[in-house]
C-alpha positions in Angstrom: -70.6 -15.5 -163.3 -72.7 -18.4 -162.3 -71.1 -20.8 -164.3 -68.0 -19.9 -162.5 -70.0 -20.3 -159.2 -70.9 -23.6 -159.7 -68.2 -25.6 -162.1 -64.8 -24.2 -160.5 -65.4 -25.9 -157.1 -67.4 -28.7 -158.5 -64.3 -29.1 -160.6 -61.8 -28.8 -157.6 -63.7 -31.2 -156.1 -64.3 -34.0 -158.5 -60.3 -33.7 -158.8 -59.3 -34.0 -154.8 -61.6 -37.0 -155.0 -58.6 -38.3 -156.8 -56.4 -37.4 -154.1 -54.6 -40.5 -152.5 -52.2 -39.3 -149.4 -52.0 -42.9 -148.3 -49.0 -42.9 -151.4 -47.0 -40.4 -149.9 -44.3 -42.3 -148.9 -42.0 -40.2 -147.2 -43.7 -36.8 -145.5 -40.3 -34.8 -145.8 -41.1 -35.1 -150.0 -44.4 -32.5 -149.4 -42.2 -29.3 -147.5 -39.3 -30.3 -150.2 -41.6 -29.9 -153.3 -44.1 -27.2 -151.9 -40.6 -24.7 -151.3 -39.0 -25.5 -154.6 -41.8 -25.4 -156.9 -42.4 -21.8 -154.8 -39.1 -20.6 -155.5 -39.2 -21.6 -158.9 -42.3 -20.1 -159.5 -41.6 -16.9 -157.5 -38.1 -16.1 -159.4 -39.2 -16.7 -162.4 -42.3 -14.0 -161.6 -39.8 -11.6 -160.6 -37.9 -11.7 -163.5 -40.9 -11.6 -165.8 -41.7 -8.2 -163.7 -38.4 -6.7 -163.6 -37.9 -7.2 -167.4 -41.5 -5.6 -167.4 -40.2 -2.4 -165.6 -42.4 -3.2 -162.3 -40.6 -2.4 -159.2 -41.1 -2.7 -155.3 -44.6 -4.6 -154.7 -46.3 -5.1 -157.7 -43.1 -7.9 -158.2 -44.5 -9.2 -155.1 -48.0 -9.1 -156.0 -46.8 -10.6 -159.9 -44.8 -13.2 -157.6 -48.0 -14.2 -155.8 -50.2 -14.4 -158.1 -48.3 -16.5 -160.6 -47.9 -19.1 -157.6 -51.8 -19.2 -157.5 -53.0 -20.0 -161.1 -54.4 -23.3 -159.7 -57.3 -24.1 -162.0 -54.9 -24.5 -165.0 -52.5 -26.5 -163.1 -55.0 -28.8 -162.1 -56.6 -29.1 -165.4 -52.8 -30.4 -166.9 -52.4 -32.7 -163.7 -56.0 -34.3 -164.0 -55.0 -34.7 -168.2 -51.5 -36.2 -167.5 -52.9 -38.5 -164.8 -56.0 -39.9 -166.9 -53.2 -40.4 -169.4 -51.4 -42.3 -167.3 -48.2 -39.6 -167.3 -48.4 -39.0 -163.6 -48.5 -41.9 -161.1 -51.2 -41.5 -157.6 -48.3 -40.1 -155.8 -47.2 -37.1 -157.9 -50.8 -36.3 -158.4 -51.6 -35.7 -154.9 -48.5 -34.1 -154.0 -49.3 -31.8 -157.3 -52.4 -31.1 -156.0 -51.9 -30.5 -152.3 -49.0 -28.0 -153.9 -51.5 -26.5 -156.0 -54.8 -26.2 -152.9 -52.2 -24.6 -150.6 -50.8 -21.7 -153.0 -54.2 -21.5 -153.8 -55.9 -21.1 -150.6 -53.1 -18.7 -149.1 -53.3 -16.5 -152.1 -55.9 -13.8 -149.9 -53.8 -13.7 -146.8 -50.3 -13.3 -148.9 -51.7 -10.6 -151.3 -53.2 -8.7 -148.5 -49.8 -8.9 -146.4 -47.6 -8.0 -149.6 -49.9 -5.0 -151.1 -50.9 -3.3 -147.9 
């Protein structure tokens, strides 16, 4: 437990540190990528739960909680971009995708399970 209390945000952080908005070039691109990679995420979910046999809203809470699993995400984004894979643009709009999915996780789960 500690070690998750202290590395997982000292890891989230040393990773925004990286985060450049400054090469966003066009602010449409962050709505654009933020609602695709959602739906992608969130139909794929559903059809992992339905195949399953879930039903109602545990596809909902499947749905949400596959859009959340930030930590690995970011891990593969801070790789491919130390690699050179991933130029400073499509790392920040990975990670901004990644910190907002992440950060509304509580408030969606607690509107779709109630």
């Amino acid at each position: 437990r500690y070690v998750s209390d202290i590395f997982v945000p000292l890891y989230f952080s040393t990773a925004g540190i990286l985060v450049n908005f400054d090469d966003i070039s066009n602010p449409w691109v962050i709505p654009v990528i933020i609602v695709t990679s959602w739906i992608a995420k969130s139909l794929s979910g559903a059809f992992g739960a339905l195949v399953a046999g879930c039903h109602g809203k545990e596809i909902w809470a499947i749905m949400s909680c596959l859009n959340s699993k930030g930590l690995t995400e970011i891990v593969i984004l801070s790789i491919g971009y130390e690699a050179g894979l991933f130029n400073s643009q499509l790392y920040s709009l990975g990670f901004l995708y990644i910190l907002c999915f992440f950060v509304s996780l509580p408030v969606y789960l607690q509107l779709v399970c109630t």
